[in-house]
C-alpha positions as CSV (number, residue, x, y, z in Angstrom):
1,X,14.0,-7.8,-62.5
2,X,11.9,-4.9,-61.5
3,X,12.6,-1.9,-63.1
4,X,12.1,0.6,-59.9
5,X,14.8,1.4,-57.8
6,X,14.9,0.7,-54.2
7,X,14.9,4.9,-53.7
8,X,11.8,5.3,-56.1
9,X,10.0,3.1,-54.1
10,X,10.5,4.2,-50.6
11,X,8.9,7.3,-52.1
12,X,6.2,5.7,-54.0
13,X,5.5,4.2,-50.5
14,X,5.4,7.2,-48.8
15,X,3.2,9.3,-51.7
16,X,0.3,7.5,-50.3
17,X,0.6,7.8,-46.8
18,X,0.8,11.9,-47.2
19,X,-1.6,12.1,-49.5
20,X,-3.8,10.4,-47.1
21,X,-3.1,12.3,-44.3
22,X,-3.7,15.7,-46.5
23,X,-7.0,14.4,-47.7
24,X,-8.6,13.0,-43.8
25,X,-11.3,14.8,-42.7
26,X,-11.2,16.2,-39.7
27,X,-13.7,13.3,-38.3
28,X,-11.0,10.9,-39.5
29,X,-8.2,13.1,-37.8
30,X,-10.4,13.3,-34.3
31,X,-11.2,9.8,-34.5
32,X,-7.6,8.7,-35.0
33,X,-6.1,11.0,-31.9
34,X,-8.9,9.6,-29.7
35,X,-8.0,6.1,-30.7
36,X,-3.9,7.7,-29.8
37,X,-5.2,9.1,-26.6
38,X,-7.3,5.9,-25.6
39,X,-3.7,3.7,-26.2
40,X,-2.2,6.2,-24.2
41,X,-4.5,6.4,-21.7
42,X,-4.2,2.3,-21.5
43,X,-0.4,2.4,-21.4
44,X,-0.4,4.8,-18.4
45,X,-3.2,3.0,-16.5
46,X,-1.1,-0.4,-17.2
47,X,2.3,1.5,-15.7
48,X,0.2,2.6,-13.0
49,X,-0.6,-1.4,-12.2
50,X,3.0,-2.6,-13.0
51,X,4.4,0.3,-10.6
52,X,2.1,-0.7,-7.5
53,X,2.8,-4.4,-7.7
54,X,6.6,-4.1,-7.6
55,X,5.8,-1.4,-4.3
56,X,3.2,-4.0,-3.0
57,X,5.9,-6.4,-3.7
58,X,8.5,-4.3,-1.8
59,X,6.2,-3.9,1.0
60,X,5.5,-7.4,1.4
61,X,9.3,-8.0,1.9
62,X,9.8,-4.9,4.4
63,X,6.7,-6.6,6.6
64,X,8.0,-9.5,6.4
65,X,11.2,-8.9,7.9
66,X,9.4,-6.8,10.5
67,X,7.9,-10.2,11.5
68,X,11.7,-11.4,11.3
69,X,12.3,-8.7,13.9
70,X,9.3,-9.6,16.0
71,X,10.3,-13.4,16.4
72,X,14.0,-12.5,17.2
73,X,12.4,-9.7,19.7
74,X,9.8,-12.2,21.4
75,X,12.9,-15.1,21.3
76,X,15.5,-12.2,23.0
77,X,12.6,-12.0,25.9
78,X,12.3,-15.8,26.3
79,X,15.8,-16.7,26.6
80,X,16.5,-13.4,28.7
81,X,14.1,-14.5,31.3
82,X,15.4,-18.4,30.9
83,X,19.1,-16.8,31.9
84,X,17.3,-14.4,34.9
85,X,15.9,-17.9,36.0
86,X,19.0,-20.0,36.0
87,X,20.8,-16.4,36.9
88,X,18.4,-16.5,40.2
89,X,18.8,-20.3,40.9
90,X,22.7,-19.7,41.7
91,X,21.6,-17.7,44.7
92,X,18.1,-19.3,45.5
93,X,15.7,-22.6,44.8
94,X,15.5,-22.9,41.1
95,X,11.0,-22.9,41.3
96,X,11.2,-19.6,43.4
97,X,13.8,-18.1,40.8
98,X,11.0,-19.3,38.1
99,X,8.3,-17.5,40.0
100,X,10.2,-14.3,40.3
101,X,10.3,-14.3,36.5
102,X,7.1,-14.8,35.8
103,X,5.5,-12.2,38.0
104,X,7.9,-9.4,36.7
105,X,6.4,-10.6,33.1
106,X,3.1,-10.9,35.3
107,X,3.5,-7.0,36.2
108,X,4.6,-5.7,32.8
109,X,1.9,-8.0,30.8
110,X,-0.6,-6.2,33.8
111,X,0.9,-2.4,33.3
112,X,0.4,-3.1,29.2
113,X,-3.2,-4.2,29.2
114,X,-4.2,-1.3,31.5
115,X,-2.8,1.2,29.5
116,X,-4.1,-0.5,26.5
117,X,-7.9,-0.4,27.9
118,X,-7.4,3.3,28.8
119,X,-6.3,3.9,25.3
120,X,-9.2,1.8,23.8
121,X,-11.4,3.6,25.8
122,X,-10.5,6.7,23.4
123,X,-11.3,5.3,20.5
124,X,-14.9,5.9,19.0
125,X,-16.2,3.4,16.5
126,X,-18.3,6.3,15.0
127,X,-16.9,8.9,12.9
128,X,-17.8,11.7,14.4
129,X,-16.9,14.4,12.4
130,X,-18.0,12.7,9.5
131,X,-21.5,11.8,11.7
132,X,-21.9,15.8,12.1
133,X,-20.7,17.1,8.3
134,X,-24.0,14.7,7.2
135,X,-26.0,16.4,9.6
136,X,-25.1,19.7,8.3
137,X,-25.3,18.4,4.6
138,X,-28.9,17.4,5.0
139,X,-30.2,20.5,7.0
140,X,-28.6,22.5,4.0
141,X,-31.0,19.9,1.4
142,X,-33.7,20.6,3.7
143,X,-33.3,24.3,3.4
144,X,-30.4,25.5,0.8
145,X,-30.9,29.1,1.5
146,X,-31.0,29.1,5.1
């Protein structure tokens, strides 16, 4: 059997460790809290990761049940105009009850695409403002104090 106690040598143990730290230099020291801060800087960047995949994740799932919604939406429009059809054909020839149907989707699917050129008319593929800040960035190279 040994002849330390258990108590004796969790402070046997310990004597070195302070000892240790009492007698680092302060390279030691800086070394060892940029080794901490490095870790730490690791951990952080590694929640950072772990944090945007579970949004990503919860993104994915929110788009795709706003594809969900655009199905149902675009199979609420077909079977709406398959009931104005057969809703039509009660009072009139079922092909002229079709036609109907199709030129009031005709009309709107007209209306959409020429508000949609007007709007795409707006749009400039060249930043502008961004065009005319490097503009003014080089003059001010070319001639700092003026």
């Amino acid at each position: 059997m040994s002849s330390v106690s258990p108590e004796s040598r969790g402070t046997h143990q310990a004597e070195p460790r302070e000892k240790h730290e009492e007698d680092a230099s302060v390279g030691e020291l800086l070394a060892a809290v940029t080794s901490d801060v490095q870790t730490l800087f690791r951990q952080e960047i590694e929640l950072a990761k772990t944090e945007v995949r579970e949004e990503a994740v919860k993104a994915g799932r929110a788009a795709g049940m706003f594809g969900g919604a655009g199905f149902a939406g675009w199979m609420v429009a077909i079977f709406l105009s398959l009931a104005a059809v057969l809703g039509l054909a009660n009072v009139m020839d079922g092909g002229w009850a079709a036609l109907i149907v199709t030129a009031v989707w005709a009309a709107i699917g007209g209306v959409l695409f020429v508000l949609g050129r007007s709007r795409m008319r707006e749009v400039s593929p060249k930043p502008e403002r961004t065009v005319e800040t490097l503009k003014e960035d080089a003059q001010w190279a070319r001639h700092p104090t003026g």
